[in-house]
N, C-alpha and C positions, 0 to 999 in steps of 0.2 A: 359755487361755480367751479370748475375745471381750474386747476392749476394754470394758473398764466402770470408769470414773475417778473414778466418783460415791463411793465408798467409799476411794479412796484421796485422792481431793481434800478428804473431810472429815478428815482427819487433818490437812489444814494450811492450814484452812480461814482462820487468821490471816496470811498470806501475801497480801499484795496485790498482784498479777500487773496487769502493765502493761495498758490496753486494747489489745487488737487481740495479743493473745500466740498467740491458737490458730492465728493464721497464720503466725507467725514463720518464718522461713525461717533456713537455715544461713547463714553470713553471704554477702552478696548482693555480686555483683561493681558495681564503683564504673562507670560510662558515663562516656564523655567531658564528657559535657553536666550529668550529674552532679555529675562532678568540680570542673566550672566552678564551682560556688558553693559551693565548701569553705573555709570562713573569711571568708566575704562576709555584710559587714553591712547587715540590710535595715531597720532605723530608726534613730535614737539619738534617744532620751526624757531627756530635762533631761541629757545627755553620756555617758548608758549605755546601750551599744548591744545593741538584737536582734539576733541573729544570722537568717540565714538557716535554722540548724540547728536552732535553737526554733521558726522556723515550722511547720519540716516536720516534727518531735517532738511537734508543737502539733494538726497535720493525722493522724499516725497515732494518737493520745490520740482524737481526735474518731471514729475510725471512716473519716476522708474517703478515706484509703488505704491500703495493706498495707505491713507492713514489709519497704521492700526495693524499691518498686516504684517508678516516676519521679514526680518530683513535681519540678517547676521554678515560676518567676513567674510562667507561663502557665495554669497551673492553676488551673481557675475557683472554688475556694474560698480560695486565697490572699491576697489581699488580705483578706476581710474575716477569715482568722484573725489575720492580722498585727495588724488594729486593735483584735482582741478582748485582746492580747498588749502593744501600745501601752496601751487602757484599764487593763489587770490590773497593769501598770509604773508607771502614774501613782496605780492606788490604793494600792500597795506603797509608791508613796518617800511619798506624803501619811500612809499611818499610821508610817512611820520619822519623818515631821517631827513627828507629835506624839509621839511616845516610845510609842506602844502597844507596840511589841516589846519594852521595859523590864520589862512587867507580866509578873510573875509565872506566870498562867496562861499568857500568850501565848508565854512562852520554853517553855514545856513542851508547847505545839500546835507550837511552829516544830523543837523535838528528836524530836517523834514525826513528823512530817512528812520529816525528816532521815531519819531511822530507814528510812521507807518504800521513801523513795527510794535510799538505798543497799539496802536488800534487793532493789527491783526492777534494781538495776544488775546485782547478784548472779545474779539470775535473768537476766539479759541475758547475761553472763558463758558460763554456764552451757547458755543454748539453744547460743550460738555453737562451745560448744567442743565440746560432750557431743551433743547432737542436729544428727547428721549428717547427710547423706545416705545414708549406707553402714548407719546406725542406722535412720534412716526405710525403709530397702529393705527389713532382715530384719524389723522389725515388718509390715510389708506380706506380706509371704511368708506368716509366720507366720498371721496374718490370713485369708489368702486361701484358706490349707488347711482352717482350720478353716471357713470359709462353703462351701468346696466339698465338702464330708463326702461328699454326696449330690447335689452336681452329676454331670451325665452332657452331653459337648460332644461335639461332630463337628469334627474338626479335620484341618487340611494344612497341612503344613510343608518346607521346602526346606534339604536342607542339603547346607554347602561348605565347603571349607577354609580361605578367606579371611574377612576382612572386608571386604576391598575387593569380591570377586566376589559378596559378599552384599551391600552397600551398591547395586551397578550393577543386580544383580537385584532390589531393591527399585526402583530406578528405574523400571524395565519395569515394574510391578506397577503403581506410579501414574502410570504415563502409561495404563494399560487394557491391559494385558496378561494374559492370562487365567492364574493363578494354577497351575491342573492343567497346561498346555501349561509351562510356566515349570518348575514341577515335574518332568515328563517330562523336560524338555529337559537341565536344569543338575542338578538335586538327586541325591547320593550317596549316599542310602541305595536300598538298594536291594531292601527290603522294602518301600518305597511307591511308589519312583519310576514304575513302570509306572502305578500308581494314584493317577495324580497327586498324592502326597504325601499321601495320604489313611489317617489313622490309624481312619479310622472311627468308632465309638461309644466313649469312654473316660471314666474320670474321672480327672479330671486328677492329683489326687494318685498315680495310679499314676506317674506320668510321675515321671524324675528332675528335679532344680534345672536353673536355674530355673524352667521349660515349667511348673507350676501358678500359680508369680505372673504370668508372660507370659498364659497361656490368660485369666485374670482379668482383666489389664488391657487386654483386647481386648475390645472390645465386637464382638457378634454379627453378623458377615457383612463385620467391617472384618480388614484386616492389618496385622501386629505391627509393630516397628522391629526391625531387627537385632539381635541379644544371639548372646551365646559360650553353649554348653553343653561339658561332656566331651569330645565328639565331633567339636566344630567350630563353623561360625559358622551361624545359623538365623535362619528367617524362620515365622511361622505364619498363619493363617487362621484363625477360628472362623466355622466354615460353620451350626451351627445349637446349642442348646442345649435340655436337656428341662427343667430346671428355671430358677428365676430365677438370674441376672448376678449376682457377687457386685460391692461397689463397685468403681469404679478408683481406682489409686491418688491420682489427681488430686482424686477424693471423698473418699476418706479420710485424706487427707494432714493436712488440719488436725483430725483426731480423734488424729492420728498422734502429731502434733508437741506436742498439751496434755500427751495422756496420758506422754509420752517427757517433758515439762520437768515435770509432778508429781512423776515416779519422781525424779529429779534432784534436787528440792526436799523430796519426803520422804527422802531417803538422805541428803543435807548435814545435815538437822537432826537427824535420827537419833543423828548421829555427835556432830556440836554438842551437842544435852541430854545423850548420856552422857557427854560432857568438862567438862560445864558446871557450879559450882557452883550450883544453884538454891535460894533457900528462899522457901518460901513461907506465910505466918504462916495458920493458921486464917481463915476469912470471921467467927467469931462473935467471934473478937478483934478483926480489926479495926473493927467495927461497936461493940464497947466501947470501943476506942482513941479514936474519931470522937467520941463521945460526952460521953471526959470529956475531950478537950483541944478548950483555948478554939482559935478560928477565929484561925489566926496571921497569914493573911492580911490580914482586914479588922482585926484587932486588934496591929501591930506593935509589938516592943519598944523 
């Protein structure tokens, strides 16, 4: 079926997912300049240091950037999160110097706040290990056949034996090389080669793997990237289509990536409540329990 998360996302609807998760990416390679500020401290507040790495956990929280993407000192929202992060450190140690984390209530917001944060760690855990790219591909596929049921594309495609002789022929292709002559010229099939690579009218789920996820992530009158099929190494064209474009992957990648880390998160808990012992007392008892015991807090022994 069509991605639809609305009904699996309410089954774990108590799950509090990181801001900025439906972009999350698999884990993101580290850049030189990156790496520069790995363990680098950017304030120290009465002798307790911000990290660098709470800024930038501070900036994807806000929305300012995606997980995964550069964020250095240069980035024009950093400084003022850093002060926002300075303020929230000085009102932290001012209610530790009056004892409010002592209070009762307050120990039981700072264990469920605990609570959160290690389940979103979980969920961190989880996109990095479980939602791949090789997992984002086949939900894409998958995806792509079903929106193209009744798609109908005109399509050209070139194929060879290499990667390399397909990599060099794409070359020609963006520097302005006319796609049909390039066809003619290089491509081995030889049911289109004369026709400059020209499959005609199809719909694309006819075609074997990959050529329906490719024909989809091509937008209309542009050409493919190279990709392997059965046969060899391939280039395509989508020269026109009768129906509407289904999305590319680059659109639906972050529908991709939520609906992939709920399925993750409804299957660990799944697993978790049937292991778990749970009990849970009636709601009309406990509303008589409330009732007849005196208030322990405001009334200590």
């Amino acid at each position: 079926m069509l991605l639809n998360f609305r009904t699996l996302a309410s089954g774990i609807a108590g799950v509090a997912l990181l801001a900025g998760l439906s972009a999350c990416d698999s884990e993101p390679a580290v850049t030189p300049e990156r790496a520069a500020y790995e363990g680098v401290t950017a304030a120290v507040v009465n002798g307790e240091p911000i990290y660098f790495s709470d800024v930038e956990l501070e900036a994807v929280a806000q929305g300012q950037i995606e997980p995964g993407t550069e964020f250095t000192t240069t980035h024009p929202e950093y400084h003022q999160i850093l002060e926002q992060l300075i303020d929230q450190r000085l009102l932290a140690q001012e209610a530790l110097a009056r004892g409010l984390d002592q209070d009762p209530a307050a120990q039981r917001r700072l264990e469920s706040g605990r609570e959160r944060l290690l389940g979103n760690i979980l969920v961190e855990s989880l996109v990095a290990s479980e939602v791949t790219e090789e997992a984002i591909d086949l939900m894409y596929e998958e995806q792509v056949k079903l929106q193209q049921l009744d798609d109908e594309v005109r399509v050209r495609f070139i194929l060879v034996e290499t990667a390399e002789t397909a990599g060099a022929i794409l070359e020609e292709l963006n520097t302005g090389r006319d796609f049909a002559e390039a066809a003619l010229e290089y491509s081995q099939d030889t049911n289109t080669r004369l026709d400059g690579g020209n499959l005609g009218w199809i719909s694309p789920n006819e075609l074997d793997s990959p050529f329906p996820a490719i024909v989809g992530d091509t937008e209309t009158g542009s050409i493919s990237g190279v990709f392997e099929s059965a046969r060899g190494w391939n280039i395509l064209k989508v020269d026109e289509r009768r129906t509407r474009p289904p999305k590319t992957k680059a659109e639906m990648r972050p529908e991709i990536i939520t609906f992939l880390t709920f399925t993750q998160i409804s299957d660990i808990l799944r697993a978790l409540r049937n292991q778990a012992d749970i009990q849970q007392p009636d709601p009309s008892d406990l509303a008589a329990e409330a009732a007849d015991e005196p208030d322990a807090e405001s009334n200590p022994e």
